[in-house]
C-alpha positions as CSV (number, residue, x, y, z in Angstrom):
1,X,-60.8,-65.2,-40.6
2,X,-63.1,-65.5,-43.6
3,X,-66.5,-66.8,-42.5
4,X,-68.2,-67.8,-45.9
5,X,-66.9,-71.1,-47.2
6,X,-64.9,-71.4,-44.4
7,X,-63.4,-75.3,-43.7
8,X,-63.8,-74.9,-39.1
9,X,-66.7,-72.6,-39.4
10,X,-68.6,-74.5,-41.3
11,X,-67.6,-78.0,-39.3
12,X,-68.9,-75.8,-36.0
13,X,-72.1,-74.9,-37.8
14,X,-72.8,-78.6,-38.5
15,X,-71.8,-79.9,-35.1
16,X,-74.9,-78.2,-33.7
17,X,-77.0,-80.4,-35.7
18,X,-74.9,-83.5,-34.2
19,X,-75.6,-82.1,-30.9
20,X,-79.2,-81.2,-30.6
21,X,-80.5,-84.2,-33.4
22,X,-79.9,-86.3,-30.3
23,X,-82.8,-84.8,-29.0
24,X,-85.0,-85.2,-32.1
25,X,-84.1,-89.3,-32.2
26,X,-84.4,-90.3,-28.8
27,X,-87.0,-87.7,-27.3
28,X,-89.7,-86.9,-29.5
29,X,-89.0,-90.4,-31.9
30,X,-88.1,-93.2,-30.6
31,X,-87.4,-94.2,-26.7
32,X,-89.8,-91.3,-25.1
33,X,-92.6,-91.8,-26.8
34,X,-91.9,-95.8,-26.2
35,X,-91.2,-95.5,-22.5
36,X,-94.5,-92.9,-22.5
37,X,-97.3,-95.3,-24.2
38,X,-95.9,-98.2,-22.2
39,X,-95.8,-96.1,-18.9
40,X,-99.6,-94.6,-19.5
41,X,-101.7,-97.3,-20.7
42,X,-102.7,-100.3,-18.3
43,X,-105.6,-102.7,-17.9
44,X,-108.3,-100.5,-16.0
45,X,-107.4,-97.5,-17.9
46,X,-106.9,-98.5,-20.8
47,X,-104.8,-95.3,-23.3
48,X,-106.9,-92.8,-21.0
49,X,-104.5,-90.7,-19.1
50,X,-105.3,-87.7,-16.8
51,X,-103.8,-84.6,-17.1
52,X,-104.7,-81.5,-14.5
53,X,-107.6,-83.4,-13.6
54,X,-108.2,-83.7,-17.5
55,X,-109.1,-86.6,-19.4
56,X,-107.0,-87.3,-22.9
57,X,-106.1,-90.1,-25.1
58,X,-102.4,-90.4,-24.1
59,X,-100.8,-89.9,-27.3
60,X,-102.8,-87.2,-28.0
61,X,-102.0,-85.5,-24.9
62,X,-98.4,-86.1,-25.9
63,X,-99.3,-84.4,-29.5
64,X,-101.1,-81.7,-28.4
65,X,-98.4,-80.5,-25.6
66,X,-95.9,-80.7,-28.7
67,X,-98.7,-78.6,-30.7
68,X,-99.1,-76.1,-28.0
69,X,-95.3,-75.7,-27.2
70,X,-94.5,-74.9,-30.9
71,X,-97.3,-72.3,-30.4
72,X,-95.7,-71.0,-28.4
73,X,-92.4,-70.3,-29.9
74,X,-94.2,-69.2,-33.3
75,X,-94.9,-65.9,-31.4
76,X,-92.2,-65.7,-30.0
77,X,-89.4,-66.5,-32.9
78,X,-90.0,-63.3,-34.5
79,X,-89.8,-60.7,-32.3
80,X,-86.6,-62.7,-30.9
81,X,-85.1,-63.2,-34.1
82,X,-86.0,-58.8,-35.1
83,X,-84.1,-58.5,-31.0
84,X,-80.9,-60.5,-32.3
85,X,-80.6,-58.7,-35.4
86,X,-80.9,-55.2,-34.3
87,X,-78.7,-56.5,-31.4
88,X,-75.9,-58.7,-33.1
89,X,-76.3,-61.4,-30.7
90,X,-78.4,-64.3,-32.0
91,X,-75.6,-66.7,-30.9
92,X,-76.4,-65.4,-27.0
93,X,-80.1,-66.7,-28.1
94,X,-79.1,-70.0,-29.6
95,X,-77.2,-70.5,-26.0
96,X,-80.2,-69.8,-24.2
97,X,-82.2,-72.0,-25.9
98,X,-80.0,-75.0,-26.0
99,X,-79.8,-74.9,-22.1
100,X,-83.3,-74.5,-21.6
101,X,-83.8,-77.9,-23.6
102,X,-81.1,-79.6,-22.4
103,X,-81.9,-79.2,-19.0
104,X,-85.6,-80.2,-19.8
105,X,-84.1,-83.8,-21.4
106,X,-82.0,-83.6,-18.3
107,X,-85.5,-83.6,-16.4
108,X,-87.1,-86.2,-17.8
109,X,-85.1,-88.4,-15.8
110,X,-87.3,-88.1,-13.2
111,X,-90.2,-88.7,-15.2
112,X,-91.1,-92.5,-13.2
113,X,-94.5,-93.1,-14.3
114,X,-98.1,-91.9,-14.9
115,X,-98.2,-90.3,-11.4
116,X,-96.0,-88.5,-12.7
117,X,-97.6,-87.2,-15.9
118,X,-97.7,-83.2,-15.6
119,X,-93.8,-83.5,-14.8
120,X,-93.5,-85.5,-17.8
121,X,-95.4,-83.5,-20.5
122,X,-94.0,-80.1,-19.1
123,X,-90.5,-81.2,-19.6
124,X,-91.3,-83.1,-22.9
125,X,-93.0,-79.7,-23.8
126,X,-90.2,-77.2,-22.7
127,X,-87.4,-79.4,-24.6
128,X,-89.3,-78.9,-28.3
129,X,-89.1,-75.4,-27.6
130,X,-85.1,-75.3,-26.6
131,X,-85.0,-77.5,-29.9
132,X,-86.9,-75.1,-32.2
133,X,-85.8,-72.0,-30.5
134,X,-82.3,-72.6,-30.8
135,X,-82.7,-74.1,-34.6
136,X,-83.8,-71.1,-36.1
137,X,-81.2,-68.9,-35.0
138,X,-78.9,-72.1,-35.9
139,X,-80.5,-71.8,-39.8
140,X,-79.8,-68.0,-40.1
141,X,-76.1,-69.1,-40.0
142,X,-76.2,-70.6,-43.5
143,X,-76.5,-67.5,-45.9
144,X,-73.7,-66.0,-43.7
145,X,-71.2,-69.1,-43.9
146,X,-71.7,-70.6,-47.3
147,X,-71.9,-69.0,-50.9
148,X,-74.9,-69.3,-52.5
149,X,-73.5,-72.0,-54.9
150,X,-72.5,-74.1,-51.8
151,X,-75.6,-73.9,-49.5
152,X,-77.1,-76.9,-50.8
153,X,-74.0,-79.0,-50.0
154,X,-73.3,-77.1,-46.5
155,X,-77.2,-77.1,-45.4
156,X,-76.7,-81.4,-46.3
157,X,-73.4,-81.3,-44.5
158,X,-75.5,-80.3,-41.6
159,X,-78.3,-82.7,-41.8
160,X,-75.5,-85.1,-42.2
161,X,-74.1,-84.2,-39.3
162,X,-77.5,-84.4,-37.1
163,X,-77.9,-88.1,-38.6
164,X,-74.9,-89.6,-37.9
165,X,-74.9,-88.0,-34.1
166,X,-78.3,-88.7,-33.0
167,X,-77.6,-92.5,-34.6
168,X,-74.6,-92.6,-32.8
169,X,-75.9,-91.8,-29.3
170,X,-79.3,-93.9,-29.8
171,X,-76.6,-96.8,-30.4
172,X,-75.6,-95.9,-26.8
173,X,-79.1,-95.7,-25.3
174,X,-79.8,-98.9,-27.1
175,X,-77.3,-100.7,-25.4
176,X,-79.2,-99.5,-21.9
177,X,-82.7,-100.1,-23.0
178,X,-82.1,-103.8,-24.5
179,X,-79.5,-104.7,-21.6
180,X,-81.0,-103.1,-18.4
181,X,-80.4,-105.8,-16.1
182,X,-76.0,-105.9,-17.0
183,X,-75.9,-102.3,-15.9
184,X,-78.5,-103.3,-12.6
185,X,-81.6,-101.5,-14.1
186,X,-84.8,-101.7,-15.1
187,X,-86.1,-100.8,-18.7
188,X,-88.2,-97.8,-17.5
189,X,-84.7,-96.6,-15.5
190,X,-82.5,-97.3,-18.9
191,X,-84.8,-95.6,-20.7
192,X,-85.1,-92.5,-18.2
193,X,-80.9,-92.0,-18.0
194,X,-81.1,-92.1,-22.3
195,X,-83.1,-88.8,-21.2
196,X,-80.3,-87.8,-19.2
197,X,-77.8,-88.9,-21.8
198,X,-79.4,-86.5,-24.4
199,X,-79.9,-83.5,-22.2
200,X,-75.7,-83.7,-21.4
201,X,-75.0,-84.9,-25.2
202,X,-76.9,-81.8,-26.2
203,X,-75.1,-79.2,-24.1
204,X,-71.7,-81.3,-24.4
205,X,-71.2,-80.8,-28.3
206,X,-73.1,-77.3,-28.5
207,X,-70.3,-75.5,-27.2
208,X,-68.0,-76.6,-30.4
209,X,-70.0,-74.2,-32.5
210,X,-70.6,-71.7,-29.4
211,X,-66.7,-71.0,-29.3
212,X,-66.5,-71.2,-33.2
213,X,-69.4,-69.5,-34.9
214,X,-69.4,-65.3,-34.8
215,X,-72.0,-64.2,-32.1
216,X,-73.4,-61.4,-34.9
217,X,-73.6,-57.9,-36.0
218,X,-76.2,-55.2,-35.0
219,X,-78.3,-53.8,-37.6
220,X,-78.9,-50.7,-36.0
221,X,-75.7,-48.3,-35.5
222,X,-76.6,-46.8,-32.8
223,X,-79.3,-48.5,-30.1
224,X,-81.2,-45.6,-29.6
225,X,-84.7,-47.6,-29.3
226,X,-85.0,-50.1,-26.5
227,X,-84.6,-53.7,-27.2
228,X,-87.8,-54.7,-27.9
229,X,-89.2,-51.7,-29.7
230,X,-86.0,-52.1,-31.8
231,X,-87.0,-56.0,-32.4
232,X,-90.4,-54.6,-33.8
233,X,-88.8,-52.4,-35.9
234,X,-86.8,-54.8,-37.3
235,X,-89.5,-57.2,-37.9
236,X,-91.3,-54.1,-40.1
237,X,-88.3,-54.0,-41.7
238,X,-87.9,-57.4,-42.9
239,X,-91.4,-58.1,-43.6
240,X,-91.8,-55.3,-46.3
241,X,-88.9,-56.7,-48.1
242,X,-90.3,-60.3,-47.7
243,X,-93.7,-59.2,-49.7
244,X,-91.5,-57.7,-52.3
245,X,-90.4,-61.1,-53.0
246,X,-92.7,-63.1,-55.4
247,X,-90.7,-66.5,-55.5
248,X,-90.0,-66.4,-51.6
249,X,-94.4,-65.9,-51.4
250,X,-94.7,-68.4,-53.6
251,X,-92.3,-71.0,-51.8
252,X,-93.4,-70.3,-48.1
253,X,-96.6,-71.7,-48.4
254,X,-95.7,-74.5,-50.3
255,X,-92.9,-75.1,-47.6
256,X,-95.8,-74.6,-44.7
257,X,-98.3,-77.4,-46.3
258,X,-95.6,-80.5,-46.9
259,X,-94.4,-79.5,-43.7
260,X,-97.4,-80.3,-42.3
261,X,-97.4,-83.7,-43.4
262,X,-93.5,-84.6,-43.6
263,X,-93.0,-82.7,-39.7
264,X,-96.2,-84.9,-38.6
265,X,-95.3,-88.1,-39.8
266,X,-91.6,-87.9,-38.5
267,X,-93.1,-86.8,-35.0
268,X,-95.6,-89.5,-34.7
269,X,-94.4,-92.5,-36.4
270,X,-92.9,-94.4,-33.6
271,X,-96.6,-94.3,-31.6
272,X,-97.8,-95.7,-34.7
273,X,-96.0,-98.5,-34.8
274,X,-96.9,-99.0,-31.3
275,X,-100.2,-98.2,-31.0
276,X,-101.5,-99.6,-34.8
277,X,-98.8,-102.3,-35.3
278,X,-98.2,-103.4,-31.5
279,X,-94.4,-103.3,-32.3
280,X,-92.1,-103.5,-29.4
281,X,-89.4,-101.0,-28.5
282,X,-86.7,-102.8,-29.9
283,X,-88.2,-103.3,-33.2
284,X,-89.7,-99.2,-32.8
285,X,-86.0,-98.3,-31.8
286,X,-84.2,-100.5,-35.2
287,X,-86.7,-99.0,-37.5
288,X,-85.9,-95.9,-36.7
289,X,-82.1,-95.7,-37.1
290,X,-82.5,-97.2,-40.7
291,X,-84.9,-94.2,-41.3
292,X,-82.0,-92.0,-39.9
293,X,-79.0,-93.7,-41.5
294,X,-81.1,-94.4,-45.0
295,X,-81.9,-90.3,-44.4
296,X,-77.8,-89.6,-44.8
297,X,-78.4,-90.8,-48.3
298,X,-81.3,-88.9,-48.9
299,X,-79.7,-86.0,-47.7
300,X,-76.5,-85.8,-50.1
301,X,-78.6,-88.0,-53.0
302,X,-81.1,-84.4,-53.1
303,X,-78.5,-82.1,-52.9
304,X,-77.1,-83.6,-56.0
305,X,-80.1,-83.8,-57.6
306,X,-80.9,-80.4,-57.0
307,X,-77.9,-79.3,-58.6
308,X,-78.4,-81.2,-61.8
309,X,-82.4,-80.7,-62.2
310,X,-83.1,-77.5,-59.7
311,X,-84.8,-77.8,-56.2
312,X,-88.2,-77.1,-57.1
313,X,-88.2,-79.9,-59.7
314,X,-86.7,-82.4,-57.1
315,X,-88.7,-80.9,-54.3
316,X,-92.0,-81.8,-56.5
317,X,-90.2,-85.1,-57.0
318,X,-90.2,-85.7,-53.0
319,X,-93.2,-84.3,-52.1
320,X,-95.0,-86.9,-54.9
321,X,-93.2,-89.6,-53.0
322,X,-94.8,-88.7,-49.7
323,X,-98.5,-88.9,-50.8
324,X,-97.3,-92.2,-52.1
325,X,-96.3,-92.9,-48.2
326,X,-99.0,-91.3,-46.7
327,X,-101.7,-94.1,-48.5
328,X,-99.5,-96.8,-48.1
329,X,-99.3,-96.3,-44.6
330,X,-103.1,-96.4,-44.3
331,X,-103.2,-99.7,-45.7
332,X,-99.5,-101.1,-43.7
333,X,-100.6,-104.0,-41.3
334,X,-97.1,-105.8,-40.6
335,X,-94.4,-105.1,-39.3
336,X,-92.6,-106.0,-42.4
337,X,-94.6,-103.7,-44.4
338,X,-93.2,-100.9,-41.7
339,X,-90.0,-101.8,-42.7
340,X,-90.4,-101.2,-46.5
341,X,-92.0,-97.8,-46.0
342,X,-89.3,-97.1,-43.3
343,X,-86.7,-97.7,-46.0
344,X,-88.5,-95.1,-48.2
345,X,-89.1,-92.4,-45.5
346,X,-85.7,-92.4,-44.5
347,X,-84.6,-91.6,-48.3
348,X,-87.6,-88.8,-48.5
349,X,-87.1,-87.7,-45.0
350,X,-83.3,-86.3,-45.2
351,X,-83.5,-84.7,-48.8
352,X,-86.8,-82.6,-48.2
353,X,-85.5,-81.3,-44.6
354,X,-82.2,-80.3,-46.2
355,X,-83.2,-78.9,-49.6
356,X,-86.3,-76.5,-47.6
357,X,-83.7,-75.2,-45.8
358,X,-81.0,-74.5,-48.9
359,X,-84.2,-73.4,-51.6
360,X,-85.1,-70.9,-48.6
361,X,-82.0,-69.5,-48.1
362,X,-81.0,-69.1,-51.9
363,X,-84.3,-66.8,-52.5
364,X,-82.8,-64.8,-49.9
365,X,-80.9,-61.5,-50.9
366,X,-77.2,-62.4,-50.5
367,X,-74.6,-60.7,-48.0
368,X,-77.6,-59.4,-45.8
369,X,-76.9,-58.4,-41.8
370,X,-80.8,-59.7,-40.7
371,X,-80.4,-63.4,-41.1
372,X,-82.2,-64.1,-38.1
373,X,-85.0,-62.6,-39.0
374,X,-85.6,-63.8,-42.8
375,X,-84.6,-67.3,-41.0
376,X,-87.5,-66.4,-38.3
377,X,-90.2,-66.6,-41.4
378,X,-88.9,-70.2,-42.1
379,X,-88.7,-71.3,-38.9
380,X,-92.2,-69.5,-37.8
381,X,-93.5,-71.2,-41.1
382,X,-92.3,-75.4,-39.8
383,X,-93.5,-74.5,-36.3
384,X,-97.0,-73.5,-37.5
385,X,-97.2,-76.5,-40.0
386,X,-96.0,-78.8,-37.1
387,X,-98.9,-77.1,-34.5
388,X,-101.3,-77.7,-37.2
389,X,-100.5,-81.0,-38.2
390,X,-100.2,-82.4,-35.1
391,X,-103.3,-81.2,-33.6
392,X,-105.4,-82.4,-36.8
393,X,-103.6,-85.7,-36.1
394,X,-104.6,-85.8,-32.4
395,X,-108.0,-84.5,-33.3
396,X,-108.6,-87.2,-36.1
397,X,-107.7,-89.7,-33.7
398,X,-109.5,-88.7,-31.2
399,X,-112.8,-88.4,-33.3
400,X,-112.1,-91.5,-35.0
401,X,-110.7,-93.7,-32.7
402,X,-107.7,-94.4,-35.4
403,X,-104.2,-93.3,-36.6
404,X,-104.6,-94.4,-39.4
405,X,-107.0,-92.3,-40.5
406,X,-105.0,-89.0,-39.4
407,X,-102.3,-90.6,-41.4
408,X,-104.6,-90.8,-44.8
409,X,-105.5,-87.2,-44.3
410,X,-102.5,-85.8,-44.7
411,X,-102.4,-86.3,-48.3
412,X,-104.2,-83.5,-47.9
413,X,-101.5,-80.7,-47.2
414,X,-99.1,-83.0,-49.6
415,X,-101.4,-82.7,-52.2
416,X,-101.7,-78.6,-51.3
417,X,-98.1,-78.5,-51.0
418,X,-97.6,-79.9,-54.5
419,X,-99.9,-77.5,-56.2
420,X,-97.9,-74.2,-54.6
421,X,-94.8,-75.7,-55.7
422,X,-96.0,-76.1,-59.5
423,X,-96.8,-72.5,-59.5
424,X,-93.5,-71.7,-57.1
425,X,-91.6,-72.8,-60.1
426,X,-94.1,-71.1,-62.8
427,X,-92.7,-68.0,-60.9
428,X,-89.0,-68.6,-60.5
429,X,-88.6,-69.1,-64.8
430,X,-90.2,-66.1,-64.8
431,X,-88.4,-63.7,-62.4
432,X,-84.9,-65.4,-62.9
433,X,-85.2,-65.9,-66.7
434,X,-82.8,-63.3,-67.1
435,X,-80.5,-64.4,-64.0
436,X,-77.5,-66.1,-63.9
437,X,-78.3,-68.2,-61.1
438,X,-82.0,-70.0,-60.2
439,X,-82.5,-72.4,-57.5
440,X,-85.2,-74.2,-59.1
């Protein structure tokens, strides 16, 4: 069957994003961190939660267990990646992974309250890396499905996908968490089975693209170095040709500073609503499904946009918009004024997720065997944005007393972000001037 361009293969690919999105909405955006702020924070205590016999400010104990989790899978992701390559079996890693977070959704039903806390976090922490584990073995599929004319649209398709599934199932755990008392619940108990929900959700749809998608092919011929000698060599491999490539230098860091700013923002937004804005669940829960439905049209408006005017041009375009949202936010003090810049997030939030992901993969050498590995930078690349982001978040906080203050600084990496992406595209005229095809 031919793979690239490929009608099923590339509705399989895509169905992983509807099945582990789920996770993204309800578990690190919306209900989780709800059910967590209201479950932590009480009259004697104030936001002061103990962990280990450690004191923190409970969201940024929540921020820094997401930090140190995608620490963790920043050193491992490579040498994984350099094992799946030299093995031909990244799909038996992207398995792996989505069990692993899937069962930890799964055990966040048993999350009841504060007393509770270290059961909590672990979980909470082990699901971001079953997420992020299993995504970037998930991303090395695109150069190997999708020509590189079409990888904007699939790498949308997918996004797409993700939206319209983690909307769909939110919809479901909405139903428990406004209605607890017509299924004989309470809010914290319809809250904890939306856990469940996602843990079995994820799992459930996971295996469309598990029977569909090819597991791989080894790099090596024979396997005449043990697995993870052969991962290392691998890695060598691949990071020799990466420094070769002057537009993929340029556009890495770039990628790594507005990630540190859009990854942030998406991953904290819901506790500031709560925290800053005192907004209730329901109205934390509504905003963010028009962020993720308003993020569909983001999604396919950039991947237009980008085929008209050339992702780096629309990927300045973005980035601008989300300094814009960064100092807007600082100044937001209704709930109305959340709305607006909900509205705006969503359309920023869908179009800069896909179109990283397409620009990355079209800098790429076509028709090469070590996806996993080139995918590995990418992925290693958001994870250390997202663990540096999120702990100058919960540090500013923490010093300051204020979110909104870690919110104004990240205009910061935007700002950084913009500047590598003006010389990212100073570059690509440059080297492709004579080249048929340039992504920017």
């Amino acid at each position: 069957m031919q793979i690239k361009n490929n009608e099923k293969t590339i509705h399989a690919w895509a169905m992983f994003d509807w099945a582990n999105s789920a996770y993204n909405l309800v578990i690190t955006t919306t209900i989780f961190p709800a059910y967590y702020v209201a479950i932590t924070e009480n009259k004697d205590t104030g936001d002061m939660v103990s962990f280990f016999g450690h004191n923190f400010i409970n969201t940024a104990l929540q921020n820094y267990s997401l930090s140190f989790a995608y620490l963790i899978m920043v050193i491992l992701l490579p040498i994984l990646s350099s094992i799946a390559d030299y093995r031909g079996n990244k799909k038996v890693f992207m398995q792996f992974f989505t069990a692993l977070g899937s069962l930890a959704c799964c055990g966040l039903f048993f999350f009841e309250g504060p007393q509770h806390i270290e059961r909590g976090i672990i979980c909470f922490a082990i699901a971001a890396i079953g997420y992020s584990g299993g995504f970037v073995f998930y991303n090395s599929y695109l150069p190997e499905i999708a020509t590189v004319n079409m990888q904007d649209t699939v790498s949308a398709k997918g996004f797409t996908y993700g939206y319209v599934g983690s909307v769909l199932l939110q919809l479901i755990c909405f139903v428990f968490v406004l209605m607890p008392e017509k299924f004989g619940m309470t809010t914290g108990g319809a809250s904890r089975l939306s856990f469940l929900l996602v843990g079995v959700w994820w799992i459930g749809f996971a295996m469309i693209p598990f029977k569909v998608l090819p597991k791989g092919s080894p790099n090596a011929k024979s396997h005449n170095q043990d697995i993870i000698r052969g991962g290392f060599i691998e890695l060598g491999k691949v990071w020799k040709k990466v420094k070769g490539m002057p537009v993929l230098r340029r556009f890495l860091p770039a990628f790594f500073f507005y990630s540190m700013g859009v990854q942030t923002i998406m991953l904290v937004a819901t506790e500031f609503g709560a925290k800053e804005l005192n907004m209730t669940t329901t109205e934390l829960i509504t905003i963010i499904l028009i962020i993720q439905v308003i993020a569909i049209v983001g999604a396919t408006l950039m991947s237009r946009l980008s085929g008209k005017y050339g992702n780096a041009k629309v990927l300045i375009l973005t980035v601008g918009i989300w300094v814009v949202v960064c100092i807007a936010a600082y100044f937001t003090t209704t709930v109305t004024e959340f709305y607006i810049l909900a509205v705006i997030v969503g359309l920023v939030m869908g179009g800069i997720q896909s179109l990283s992901r397409s620009t990355y993969s079209k800098y790429l050498p076509q028709n090469i065997p070590d996806t996993a590995s080139f995918f590995s930078f990418y992925d290693v690349t958001e994870k250390l944005s997202i663990v540096g982001g999120l702990f100058i978040f919960a540090f500013i906080e923490e010093l300051t007393g204020s979110m909104r203050n870690s919110t104004l600084a990240l205009c910061v990496f935007f700002v950084i972000g913009l500047v590598f992406l003006f010389l990212l595209l100073n570059t690509d005229k440059k080297v492709n001037k004579n080249s048929e095809f340039s992504p920017a």
